[in-house]
C-alpha positions as CSV (number, residue, x, y, z in Angstrom):
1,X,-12.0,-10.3,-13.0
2,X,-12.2,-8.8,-16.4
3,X,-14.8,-5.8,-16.4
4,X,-14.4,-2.6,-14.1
5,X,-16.8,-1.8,-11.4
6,X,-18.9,0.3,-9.9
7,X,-18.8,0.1,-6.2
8,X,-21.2,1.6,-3.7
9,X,-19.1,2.3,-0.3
10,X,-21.9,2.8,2.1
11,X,-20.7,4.9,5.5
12,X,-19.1,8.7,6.7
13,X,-16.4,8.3,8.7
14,X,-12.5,7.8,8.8
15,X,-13.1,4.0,8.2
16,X,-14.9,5.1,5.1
17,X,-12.6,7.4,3.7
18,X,-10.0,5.0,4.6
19,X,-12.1,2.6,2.0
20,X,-12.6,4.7,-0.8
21,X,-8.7,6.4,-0.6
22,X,-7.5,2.2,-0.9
23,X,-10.6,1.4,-3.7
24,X,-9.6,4.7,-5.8
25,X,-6.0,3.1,-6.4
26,X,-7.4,0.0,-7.8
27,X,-7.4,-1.0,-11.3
28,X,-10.7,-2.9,-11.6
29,X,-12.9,0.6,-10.5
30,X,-14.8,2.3,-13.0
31,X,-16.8,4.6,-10.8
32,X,-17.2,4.8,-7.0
33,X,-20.2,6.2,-4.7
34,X,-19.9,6.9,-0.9
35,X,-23.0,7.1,0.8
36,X,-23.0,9.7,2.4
37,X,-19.7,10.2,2.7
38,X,-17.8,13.3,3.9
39,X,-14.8,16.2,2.8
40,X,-12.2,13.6,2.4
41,X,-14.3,10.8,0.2
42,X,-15.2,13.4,-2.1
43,X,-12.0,13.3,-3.3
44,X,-11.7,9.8,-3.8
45,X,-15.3,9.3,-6.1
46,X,-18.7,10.8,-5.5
47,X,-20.5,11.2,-2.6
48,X,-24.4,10.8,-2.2
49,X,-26.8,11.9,-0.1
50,X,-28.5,9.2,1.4
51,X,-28.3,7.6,4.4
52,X,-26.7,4.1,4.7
53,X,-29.9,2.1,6.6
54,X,-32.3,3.6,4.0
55,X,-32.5,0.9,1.9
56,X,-35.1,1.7,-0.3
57,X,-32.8,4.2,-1.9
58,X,-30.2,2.4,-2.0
59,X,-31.8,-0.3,-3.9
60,X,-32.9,2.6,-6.3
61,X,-29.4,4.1,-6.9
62,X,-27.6,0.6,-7.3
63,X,-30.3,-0.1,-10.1
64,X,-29.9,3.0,-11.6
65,X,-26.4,3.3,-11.4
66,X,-25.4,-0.8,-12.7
67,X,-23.6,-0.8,-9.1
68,X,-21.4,-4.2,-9.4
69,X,-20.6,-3.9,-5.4
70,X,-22.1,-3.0,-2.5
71,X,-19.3,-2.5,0.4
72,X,-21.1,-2.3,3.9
73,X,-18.6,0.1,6.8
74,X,-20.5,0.4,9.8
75,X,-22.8,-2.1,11.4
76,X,-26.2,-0.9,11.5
77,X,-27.2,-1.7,7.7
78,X,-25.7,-4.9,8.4
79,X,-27.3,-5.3,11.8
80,X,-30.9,-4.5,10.0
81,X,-30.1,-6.6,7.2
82,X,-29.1,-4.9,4.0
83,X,-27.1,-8.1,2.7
84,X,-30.8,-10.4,3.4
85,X,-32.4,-7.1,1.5
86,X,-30.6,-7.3,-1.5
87,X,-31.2,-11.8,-1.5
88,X,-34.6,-11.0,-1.3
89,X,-34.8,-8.9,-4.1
90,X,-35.1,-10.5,-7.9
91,X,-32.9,-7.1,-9.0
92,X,-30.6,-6.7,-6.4
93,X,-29.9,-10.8,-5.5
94,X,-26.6,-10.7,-8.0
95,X,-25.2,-7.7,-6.4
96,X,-21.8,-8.8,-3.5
97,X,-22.6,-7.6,-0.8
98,X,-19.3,-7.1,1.7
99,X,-20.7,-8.0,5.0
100,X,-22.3,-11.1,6.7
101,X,-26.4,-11.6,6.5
102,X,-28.5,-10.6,9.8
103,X,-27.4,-13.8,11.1
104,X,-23.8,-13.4,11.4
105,X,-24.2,-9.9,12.6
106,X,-25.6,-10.9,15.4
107,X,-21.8,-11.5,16.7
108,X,-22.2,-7.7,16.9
109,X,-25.6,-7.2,17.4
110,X,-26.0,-9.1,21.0
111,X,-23.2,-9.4,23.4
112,X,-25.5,-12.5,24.7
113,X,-25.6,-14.1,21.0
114,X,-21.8,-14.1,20.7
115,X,-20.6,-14.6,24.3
116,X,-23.4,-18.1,23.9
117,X,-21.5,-18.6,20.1
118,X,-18.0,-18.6,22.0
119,X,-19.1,-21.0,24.5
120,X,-20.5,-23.0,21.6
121,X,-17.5,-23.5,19.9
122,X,-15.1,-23.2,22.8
123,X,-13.5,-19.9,22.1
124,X,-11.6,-18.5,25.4
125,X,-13.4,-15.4,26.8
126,X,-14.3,-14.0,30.4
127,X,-17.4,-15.9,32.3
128,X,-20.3,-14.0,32.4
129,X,-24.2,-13.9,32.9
130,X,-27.1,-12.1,31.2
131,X,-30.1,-10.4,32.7
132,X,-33.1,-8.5,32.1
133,X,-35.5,-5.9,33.8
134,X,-37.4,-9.3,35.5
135,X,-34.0,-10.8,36.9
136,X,-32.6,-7.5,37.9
137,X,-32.4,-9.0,41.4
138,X,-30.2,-11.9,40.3
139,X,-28.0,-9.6,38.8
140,X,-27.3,-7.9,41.4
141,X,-27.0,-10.8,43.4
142,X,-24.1,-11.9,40.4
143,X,-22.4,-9.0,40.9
144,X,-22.2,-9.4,44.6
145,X,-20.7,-12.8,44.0
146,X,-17.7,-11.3,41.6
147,X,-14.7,-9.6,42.3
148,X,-14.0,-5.9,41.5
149,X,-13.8,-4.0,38.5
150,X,-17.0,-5.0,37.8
151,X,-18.0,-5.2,34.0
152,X,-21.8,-4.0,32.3
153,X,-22.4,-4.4,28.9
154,X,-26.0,-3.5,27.0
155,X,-26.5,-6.4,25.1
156,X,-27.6,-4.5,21.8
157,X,-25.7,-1.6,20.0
158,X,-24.8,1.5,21.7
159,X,-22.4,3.0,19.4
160,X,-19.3,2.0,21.5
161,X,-20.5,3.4,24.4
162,X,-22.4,1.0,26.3
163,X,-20.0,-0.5,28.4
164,X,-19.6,0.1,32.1
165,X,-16.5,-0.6,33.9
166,X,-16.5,0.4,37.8
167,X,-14.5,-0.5,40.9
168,X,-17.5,0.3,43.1
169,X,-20.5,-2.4,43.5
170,X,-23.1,0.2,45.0
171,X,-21.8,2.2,41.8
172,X,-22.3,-1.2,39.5
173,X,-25.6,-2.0,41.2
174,X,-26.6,1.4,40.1
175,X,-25.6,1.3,36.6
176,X,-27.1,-1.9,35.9
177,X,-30.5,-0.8,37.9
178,X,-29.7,2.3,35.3
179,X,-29.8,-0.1,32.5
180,X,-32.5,-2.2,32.8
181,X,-35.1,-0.1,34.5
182,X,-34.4,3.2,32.6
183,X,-33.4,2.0,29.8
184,X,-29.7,3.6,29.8
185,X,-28.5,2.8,26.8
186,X,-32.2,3.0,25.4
187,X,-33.5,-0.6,23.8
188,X,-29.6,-1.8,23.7
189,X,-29.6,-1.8,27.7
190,X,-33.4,-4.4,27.9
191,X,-30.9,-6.9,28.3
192,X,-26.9,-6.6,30.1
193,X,-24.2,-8.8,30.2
194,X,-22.4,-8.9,33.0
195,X,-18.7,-10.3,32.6
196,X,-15.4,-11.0,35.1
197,X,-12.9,-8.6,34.3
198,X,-10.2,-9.8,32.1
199,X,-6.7,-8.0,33.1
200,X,-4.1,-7.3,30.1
201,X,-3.2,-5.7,26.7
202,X,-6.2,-5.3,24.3
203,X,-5.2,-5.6,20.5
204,X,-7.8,-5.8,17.4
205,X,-7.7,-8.6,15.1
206,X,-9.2,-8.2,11.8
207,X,-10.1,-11.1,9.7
208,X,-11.7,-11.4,6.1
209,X,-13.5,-14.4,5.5
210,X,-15.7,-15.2,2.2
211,X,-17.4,-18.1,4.4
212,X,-15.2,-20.6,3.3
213,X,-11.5,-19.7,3.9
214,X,-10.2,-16.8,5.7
215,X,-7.1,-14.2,5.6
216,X,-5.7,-12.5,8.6
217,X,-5.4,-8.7,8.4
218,X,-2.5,-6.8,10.1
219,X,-3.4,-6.6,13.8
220,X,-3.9,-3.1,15.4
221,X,-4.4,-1.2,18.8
222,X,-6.5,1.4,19.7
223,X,-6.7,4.3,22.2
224,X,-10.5,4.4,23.1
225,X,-10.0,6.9,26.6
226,X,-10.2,10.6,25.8
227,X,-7.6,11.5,28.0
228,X,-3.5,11.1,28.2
229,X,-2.5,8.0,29.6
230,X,-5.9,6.3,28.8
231,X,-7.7,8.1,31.4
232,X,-11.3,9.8,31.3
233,X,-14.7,8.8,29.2
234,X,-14.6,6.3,26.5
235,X,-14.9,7.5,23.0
236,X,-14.8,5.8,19.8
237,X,-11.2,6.0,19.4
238,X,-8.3,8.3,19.8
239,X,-5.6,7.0,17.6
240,X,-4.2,3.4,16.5
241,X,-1.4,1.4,16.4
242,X,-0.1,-1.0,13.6
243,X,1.9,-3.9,14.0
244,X,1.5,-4.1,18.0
245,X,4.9,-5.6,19.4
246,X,3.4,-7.9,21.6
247,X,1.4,-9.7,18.8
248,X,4.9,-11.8,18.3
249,X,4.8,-15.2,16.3
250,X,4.0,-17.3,19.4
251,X,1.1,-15.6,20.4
252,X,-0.4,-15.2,16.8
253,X,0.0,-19.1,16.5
254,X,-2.5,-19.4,19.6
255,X,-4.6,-16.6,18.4
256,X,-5.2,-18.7,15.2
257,X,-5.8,-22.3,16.7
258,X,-7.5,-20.8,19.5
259,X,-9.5,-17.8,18.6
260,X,-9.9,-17.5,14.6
261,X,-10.1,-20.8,13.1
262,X,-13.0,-22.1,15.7
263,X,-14.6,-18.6,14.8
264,X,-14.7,-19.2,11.0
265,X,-15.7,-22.8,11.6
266,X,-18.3,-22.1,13.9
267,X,-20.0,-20.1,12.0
268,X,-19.4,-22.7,9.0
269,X,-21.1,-25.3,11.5
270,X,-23.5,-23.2,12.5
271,X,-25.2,-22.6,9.0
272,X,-24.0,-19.0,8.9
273,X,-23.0,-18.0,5.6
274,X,-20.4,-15.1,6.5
275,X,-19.0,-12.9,3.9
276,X,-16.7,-9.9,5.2
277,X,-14.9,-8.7,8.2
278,X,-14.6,-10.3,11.7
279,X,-13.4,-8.2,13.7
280,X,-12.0,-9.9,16.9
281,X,-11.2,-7.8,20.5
282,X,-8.8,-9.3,22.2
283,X,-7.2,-9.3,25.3
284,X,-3.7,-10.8,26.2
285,X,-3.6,-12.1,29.1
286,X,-0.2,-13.1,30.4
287,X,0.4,-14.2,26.5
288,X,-3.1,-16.0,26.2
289,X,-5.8,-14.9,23.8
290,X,-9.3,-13.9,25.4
291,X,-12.1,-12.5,23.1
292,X,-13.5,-9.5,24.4
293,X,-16.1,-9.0,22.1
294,X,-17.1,-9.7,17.8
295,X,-17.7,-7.1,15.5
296,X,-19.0,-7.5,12.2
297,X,-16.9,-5.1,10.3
298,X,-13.7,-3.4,10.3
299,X,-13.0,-1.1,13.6
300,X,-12.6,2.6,13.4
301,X,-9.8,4.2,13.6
302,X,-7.9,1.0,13.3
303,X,-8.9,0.7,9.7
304,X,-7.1,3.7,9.4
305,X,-3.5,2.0,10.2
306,X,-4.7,-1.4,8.7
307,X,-5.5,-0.3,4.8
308,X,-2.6,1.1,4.8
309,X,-0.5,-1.8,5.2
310,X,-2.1,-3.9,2.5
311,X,-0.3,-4.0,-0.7
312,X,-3.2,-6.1,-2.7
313,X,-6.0,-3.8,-5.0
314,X,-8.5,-4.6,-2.5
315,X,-10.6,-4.8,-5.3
316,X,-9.2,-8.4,-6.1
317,X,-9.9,-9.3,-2.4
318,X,-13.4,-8.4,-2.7
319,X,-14.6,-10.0,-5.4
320,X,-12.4,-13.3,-4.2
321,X,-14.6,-12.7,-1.0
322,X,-18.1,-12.4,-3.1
323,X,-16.7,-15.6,-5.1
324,X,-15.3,-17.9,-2.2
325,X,-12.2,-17.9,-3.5
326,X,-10.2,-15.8,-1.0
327,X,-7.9,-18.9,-0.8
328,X,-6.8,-17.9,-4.1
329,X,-5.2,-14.1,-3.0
330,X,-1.7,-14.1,-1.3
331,X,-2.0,-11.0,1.0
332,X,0.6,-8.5,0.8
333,X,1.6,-6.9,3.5
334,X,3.7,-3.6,4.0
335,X,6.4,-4.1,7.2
336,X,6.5,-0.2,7.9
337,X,4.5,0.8,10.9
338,X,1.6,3.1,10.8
339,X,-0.1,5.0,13.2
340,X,-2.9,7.1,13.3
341,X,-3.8,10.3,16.3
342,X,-7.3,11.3,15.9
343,X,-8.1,14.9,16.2
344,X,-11.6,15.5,18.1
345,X,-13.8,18.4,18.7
346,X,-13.5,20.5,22.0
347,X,-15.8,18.7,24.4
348,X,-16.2,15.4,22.6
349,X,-17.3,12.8,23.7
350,X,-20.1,14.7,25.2
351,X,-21.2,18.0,23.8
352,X,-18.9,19.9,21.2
353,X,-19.5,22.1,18.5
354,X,-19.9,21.5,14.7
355,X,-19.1,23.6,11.7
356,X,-15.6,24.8,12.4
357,X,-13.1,26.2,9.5
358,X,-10.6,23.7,9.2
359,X,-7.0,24.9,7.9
360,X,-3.7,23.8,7.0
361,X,-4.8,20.4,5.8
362,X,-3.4,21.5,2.2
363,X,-0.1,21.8,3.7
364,X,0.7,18.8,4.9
365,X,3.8,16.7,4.4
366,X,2.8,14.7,0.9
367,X,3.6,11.4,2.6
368,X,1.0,12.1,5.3
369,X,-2.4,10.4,5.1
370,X,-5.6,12.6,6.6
371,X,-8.3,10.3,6.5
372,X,-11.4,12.8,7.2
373,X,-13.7,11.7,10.0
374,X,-15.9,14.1,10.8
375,X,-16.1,16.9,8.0
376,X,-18.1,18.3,5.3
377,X,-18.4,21.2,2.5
378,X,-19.9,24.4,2.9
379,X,-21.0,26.4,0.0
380,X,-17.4,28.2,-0.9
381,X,-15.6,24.3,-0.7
382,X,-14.4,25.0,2.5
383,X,-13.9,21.8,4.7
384,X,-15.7,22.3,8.4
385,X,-15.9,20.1,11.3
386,X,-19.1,17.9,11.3
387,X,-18.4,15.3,14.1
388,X,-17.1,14.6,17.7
389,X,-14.0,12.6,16.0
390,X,-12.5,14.9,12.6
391,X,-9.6,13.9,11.1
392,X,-7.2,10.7,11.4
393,X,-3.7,11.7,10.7
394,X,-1.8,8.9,9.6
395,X,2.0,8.1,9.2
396,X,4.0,5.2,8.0
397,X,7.4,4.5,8.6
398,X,10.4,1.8,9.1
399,X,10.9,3.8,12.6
400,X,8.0,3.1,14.5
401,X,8.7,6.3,17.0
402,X,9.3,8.4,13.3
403,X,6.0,7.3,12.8
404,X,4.7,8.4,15.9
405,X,6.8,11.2,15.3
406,X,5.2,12.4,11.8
407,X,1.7,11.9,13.1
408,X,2.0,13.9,15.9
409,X,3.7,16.8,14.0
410,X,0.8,16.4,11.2
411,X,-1.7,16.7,13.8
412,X,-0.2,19.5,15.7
413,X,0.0,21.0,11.9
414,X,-4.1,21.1,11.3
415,X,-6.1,24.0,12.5
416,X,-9.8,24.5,13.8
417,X,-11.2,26.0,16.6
418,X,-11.2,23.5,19.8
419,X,-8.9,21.1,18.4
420,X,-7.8,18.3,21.2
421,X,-5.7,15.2,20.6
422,X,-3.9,12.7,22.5
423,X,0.2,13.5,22.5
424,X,0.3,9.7,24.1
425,X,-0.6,7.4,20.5
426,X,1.4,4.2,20.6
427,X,4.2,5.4,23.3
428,X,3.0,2.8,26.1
429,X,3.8,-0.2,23.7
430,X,6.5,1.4,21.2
């Protein structure tokens, strides 16, 4: 790669600023743009303000700006298509985009699509059934037939939240009633997957393919439960986990021949020409790989723990990923642990409060990492709260309970009216 680019990161949150703090060290960038970024990518290049599904704009600031790059972080501009966008368009069709076409982000886009894909291609994962509004009877009639917990997902996206997991069947006839009749999760819930409950670990397995080849990323866990312990309402994750112990060599040997290579080939034999992140929940189940569900970017906060383990200028990965020749790249990865404990706003994940002073986040230890979630300017430069989740405090270190350690202390350290946190990050597995 001889010129330097100008990349377009389009997202706001820790994942985000996670991507731009790993694509400022790199020594192929010219210029970077987050779109629309927050308080923490602003530091790293410069934001804009325009949203990342308006692609219109976009299409007018990459031609304006000679943009070499387009890097996709969340899923709904992938979900509605922005890489197909670009194809489409006789200006834009030489522009990378990282991230898979519409097709492929269906794996993400309908829990049906993907749980029918890993049938297809004989990828372990829990038996299940789909309904609608018109065979709400026979879902209910499936759920009688299973036993407890009982598992509802909205087919479509719900921003992490549209999973129901209950012990009670009046309670799960209910929720799926809920779902398909009132439209629970809004137009995600017209159609629910119902699943058997899979008991274990869960870990998240992140994989960069160019459609061709693939590379394993470092595997992570997350916290997704608000409170200590992994109790209380789901949320979009309270801290992660990198390596996770249990992901020893014997169990990544049958996540590979089991799980990831019939993923990358199935998509191969299924015409789908996939360029960017899988990301792969799993459950371990008594040291057997189950997919719980497909994403089709990296997770959030476990990119937060993942970036930081990669040695390589993600800059060479990219472009090997826009040129199909990520078999090229040797991926370096750093052995230290790191983990990340998400502070939150007072009341998240239902109502909280925005626009809170944050302080002490210049006074940090220099070796801590505060990847900025939820957060924005206000006229003086001051950095305020602007999100349920705020700030991703990560650590690395040889130790993994010094990482712990540091993190916790870093996180103890920040200040803002309402601040909450989980003490618990990584102790159940560390």
């Amino acid at each position: 790669m001889g010129k330097q680019l100008n990349i377009l990161l389009l997202g706001s949150g820790g994942r985000e600023h996670a991507f731009a703090w790993k694509i400022a060290q790199s020594k192929h960038l010219q210029n970077l743009y987050i779109a629309p970024g927050n308080a923490g990518t602003a530091r790293c290049g410069t934001n804009v303000a325009m949203a990342d599904t308006d692609f219109e704009t976009i299409k007018n600031f990459v031609w304006t700006n000679a943009i070499d790059m387009v890097i996709v972080g969340a899923e709904a501009p992938l979900t509605l298509g922005i890489h197909d966008y670009f194809l489409a368009d006789d200006l834009l069709k030489t522009v990378p985009i990282i991230g898979p076409k519409q097709d492929g982000a269906l794996l993400e886009g309908s829990k049906d699509f993907s749980k029918k894909f890993m049938l297809r291609h004989g990828i372990p994962t829990a038996a299940y059934a789909s309904f609608t509004q018109s065979t709400l009877a026979q879902g209910i009639d499936f759920l009688t037939s299973l036993t407890p917990p009982y598992v509802l997902k909205a087919d479509g996206l719900a921003a992490g939240k549209g999973v129901i997991i209950t012990e009670d069947l009046t309670e799960a006839k209910a929720e799926l009633t809920e779902m398909l009749t009132n439209a629970k999760f809004g137009a995600a819930s017209a159609k629910v997957v119902i699943e058997e409950f899979l008991s274990g670990i869960e870990c998240s397995v992140f994989v960069l393919t160019d459609g061709k080849s693939y590379k394993v990323l470092p595997i992570a866990k997350d916290y997704k439960r608000i409170g200590k312990g992994d109790t209380g309402l789901n949320t979009g994750g309270m801290g992660a986990v990198s390596p996770v112990p249990f992901a020893n060599e014997a169990f990544m040997q049958k996540l590979e021949t089991k799980v990831i290579q019939p993923t990358i080939n199935g998509l191969i034999k299924d015409n789908i020409d996939y360029r960017g992140f899988v990301f792969i929940g799993i459950m371990n189940v008594g040291g057997e790989p189950y997919v719980i569900e497909y994403n089709c970017r990296m997770g959030d906060p476990e990119t937060e723990v993942v970036l930081p383990r990669i040695n390589n200028d993600i800059l060479d990965l990219f472009d090997a990923v826009a040129t199909q020749t990520l078999n090229t790249q040797t991926l370096e990865i750093d052995p230290r642990t790191a983990i990340t404990t998400m502070c939150v706003s007072g009341g998240y994940p239902e109502e909280y409060v925005k626009d809170k002073l944050i302080k002490n986040l210049g006074t940090l230890p220099k070796e801590i990492l505060a990847f900025h979630a939820g957060t924005r300017f206000d006229e003086n430069e001051n950095v305020l709260t602007n999100g349920g989740r705020v700030l991703a405090i990560t650590a690395l270190h040889t130790s993994p309970n010094q990482a712990r350690k540091l993190s916790q202390e870093a996180a103890q350290h920040i200040d803002y009216a309402g601040k909450y946190y989980r003490t618990d990050i990584g102790l159940d597995i560390l």
